[in-house]
BAMARNU-792632 format. One line per 4 residues: number of its first residue (from 1); their letters; for each residue x, y, z of N, C-alpha, C. Coordinates in steps of 0.1 Angstrom, whole numbers. Layout:
residues N
NUM) A) X/Y/Z/X/Y/Z/X/Y/Z; ...
//
This chain:
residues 178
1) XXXX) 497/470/477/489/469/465/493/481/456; 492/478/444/502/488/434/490/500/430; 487/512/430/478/521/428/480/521/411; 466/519/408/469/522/390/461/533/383
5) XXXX) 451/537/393/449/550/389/455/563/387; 467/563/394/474/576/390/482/575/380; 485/561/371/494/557/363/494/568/352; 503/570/340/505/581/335/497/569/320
9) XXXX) 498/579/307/485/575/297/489/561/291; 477/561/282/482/544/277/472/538/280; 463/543/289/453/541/301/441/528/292; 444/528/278/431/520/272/414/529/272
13) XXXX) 413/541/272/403/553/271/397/553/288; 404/547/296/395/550/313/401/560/316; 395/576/318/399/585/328/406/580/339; 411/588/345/423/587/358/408/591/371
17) XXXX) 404/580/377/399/582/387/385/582/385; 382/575/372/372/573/368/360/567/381; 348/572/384/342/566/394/327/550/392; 330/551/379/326/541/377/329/531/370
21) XXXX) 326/513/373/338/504/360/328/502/346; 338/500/338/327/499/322/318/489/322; 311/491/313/297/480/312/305/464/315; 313/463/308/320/447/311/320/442/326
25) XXXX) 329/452/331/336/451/347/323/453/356; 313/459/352/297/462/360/295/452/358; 286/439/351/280/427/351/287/416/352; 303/418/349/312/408/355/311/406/367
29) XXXX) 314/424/376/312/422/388/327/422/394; 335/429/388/348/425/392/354/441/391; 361/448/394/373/459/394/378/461/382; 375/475/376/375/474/358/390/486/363
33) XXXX) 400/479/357/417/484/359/417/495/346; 424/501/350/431/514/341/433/509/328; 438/498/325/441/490/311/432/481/308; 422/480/312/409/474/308/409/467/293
37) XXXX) 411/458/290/405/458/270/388/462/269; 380/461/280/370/463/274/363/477/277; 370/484/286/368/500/287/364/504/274; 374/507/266/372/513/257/356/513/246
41) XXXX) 353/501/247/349/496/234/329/495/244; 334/493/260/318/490/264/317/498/272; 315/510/269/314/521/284/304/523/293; 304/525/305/292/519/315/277/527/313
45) XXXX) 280/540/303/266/544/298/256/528/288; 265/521/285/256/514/276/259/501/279; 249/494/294/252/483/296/245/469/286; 236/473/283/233/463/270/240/457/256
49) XXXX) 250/467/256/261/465/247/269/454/247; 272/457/261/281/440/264/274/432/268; 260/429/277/252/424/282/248/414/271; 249/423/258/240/408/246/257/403/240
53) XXXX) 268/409/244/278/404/233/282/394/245; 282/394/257/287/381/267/281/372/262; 267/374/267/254/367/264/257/352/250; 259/363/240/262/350/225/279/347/224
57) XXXX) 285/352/230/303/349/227/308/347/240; 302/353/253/312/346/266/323/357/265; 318/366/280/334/375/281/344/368/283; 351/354/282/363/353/279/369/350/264
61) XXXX) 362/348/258/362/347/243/362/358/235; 355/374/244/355/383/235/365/391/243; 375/391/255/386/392/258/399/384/249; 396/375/244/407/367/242/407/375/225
65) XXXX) 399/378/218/394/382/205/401/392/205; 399/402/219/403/419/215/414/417/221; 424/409/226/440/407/230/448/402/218; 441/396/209/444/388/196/449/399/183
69) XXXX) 439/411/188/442/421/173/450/430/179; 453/436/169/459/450/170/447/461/173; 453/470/180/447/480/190/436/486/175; 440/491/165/433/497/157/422/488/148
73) XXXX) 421/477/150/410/467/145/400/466/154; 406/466/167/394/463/177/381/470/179; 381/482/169/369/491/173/359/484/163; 364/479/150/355/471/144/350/459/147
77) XXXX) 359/454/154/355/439/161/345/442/167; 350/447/181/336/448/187/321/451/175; 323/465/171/311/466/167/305/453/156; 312/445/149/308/433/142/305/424/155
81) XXXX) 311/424/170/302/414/177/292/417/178; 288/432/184/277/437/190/265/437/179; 267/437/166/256/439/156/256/425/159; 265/413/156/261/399/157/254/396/164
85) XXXX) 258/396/178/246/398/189/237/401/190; 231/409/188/218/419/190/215/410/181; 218/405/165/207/400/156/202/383/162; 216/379/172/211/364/178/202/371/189
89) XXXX) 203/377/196/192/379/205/180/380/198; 173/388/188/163/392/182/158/377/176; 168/372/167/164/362/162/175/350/168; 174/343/176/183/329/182/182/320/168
93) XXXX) 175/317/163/182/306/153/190/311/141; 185/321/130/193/327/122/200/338/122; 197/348/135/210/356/136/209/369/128; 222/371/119/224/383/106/219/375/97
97) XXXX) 223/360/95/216/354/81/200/360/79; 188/355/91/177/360/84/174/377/88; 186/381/89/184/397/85/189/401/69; 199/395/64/204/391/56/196/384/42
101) XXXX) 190/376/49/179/369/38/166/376/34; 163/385/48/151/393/45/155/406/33; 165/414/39/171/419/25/176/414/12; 180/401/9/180/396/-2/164/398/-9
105) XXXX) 159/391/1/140/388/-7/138/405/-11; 135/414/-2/137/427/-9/140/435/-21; 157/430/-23/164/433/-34/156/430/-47; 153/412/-41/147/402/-56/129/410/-61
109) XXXX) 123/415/-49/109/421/-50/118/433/-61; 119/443/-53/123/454/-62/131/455/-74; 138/443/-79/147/440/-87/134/438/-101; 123/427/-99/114/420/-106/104/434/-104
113) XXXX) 103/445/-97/95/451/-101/106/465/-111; 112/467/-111/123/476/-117/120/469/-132; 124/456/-135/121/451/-149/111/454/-150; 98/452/-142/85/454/-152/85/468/-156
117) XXXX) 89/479/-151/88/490/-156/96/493/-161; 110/485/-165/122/493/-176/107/481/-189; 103/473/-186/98/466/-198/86/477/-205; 79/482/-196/69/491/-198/73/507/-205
121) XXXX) 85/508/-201/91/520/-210/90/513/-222; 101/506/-228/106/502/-238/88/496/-250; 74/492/-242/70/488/-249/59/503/-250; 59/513/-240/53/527/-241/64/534/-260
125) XXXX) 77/533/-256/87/543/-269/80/531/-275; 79/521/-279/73/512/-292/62/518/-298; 52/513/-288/36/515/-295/38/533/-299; 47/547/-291/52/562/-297/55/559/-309
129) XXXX) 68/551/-312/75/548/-323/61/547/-336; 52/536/-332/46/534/-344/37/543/-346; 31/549/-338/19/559/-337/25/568/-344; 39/575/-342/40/583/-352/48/581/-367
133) XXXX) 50/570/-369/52/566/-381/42/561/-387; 28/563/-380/16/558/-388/9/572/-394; 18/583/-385/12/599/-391/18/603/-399; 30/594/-405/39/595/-415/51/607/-410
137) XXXX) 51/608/-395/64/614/-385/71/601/-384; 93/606/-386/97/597/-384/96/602/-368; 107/591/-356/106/594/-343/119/601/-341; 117/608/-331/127/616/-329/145/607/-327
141) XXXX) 152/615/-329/166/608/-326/174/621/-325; 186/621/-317/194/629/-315/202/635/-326; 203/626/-336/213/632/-349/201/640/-360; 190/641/-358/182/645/-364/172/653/-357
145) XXXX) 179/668/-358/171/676/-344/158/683/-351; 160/686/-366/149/692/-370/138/682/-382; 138/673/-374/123/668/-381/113/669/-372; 105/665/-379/93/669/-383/87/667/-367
149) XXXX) 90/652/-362/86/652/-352/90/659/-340; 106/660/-339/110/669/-329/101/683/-329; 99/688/-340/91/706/-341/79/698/-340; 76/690/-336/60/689/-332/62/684/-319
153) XXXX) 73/680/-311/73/680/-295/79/692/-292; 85/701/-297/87/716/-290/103/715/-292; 114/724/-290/127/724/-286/131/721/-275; 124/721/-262/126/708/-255/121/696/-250
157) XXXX) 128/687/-250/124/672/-252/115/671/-238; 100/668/-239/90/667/-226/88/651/-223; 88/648/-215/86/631/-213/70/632/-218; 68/619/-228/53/615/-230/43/612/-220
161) XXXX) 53/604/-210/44/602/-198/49/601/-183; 47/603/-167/54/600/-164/52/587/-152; 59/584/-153/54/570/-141/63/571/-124; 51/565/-117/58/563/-105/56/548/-100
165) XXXX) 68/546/-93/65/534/-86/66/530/-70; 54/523/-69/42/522/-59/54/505/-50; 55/506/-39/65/495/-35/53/493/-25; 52/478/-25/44/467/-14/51/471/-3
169) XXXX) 54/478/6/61/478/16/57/467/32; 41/465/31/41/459/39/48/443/40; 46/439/32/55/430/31/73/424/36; 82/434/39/97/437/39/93/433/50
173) XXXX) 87/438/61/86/440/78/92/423/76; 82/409/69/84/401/75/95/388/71; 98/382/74/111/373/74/104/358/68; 112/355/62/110/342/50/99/331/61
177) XX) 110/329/71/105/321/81/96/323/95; 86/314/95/77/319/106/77/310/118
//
């Protein structure tokens, strides 16, 4: 029988004499070799890692996947399996989509609340604009530093008012579908 632990590097990241096999070769249940594909990527500190990526893709499919790329892609593969997985375990029917969809709905909440307050500016400088053109001040502008109204806000420009915004947060926690 050929000894492969003393073999010289190339090793696929398994120490020489490593005393334990990686998460793969643990729940496979089988002798995790020197050139392992899945050493690298599932190391036996973190057996849930591969436990959810078998689980939704089948360790021979996610063997055949990381024999298919080149050495330097495979670290993102896995991690695109392992996020995929973990979101089919959490959620079995939609997966990343309704993780995906819950942050769309988010974007659209905070998007429609962003307008109402660029709308609320714009109609705050209005109703300014007229109030002081009704005291016969024009409104301030950049090409015009010394009127009347700029020396009546000071030499530096103070916001009128200032606003904050208040986000529904309880809402994000939950997902379109129940």
């Amino acid at each position: 029988m050929k000894d492969t632990s003393s073999s010289g590097g190339g090793g696929g990241g398994r120490k020489q004499g490593a005393p334990s096999p990686c998460a793969a070769c643990k729940l496979l249940r089988r002798r995790c070799a020197q050139d392992c594909v899945f050493a690298p990527y599932f190391p036996a500190d973190e057996p849930q890692k591969f436990a959810n990526v078998h689980k939704v893709f089948g360790a021979s499919n996610v063997n055949k996947m990381l024999q298919e790329l080149p050495v330097h892609h495979r670290g993102d593969a896995v991690s695109s399996m392992v996020y995929e997985a973990n979101a089919r375990v959490r959620d079995p029917v939609y997966g990343c989509v309704g993780a995906i969809s819950s942050l769309q709905q988010q974007i659209d909440v905070l998007q429609a609340q962003l307008a109402l307050a660029q709308a609320e500016v714009v109609h705050l400088r209005v109703r300014q604009n007229a109030s002081l053109s009704s005291h016969g001040l024009s409104p301030a502008s950049p090409s015009n530093s010394d009127s009347p109204s700029s020396k009546l806000m000071g030499s530096q420009p103070k916001p009128i008012f200032e606003m904050d915004m208040s986000v529904d947060q309880g809402s994000f926690g939950e997902t379109m579908w129940c």
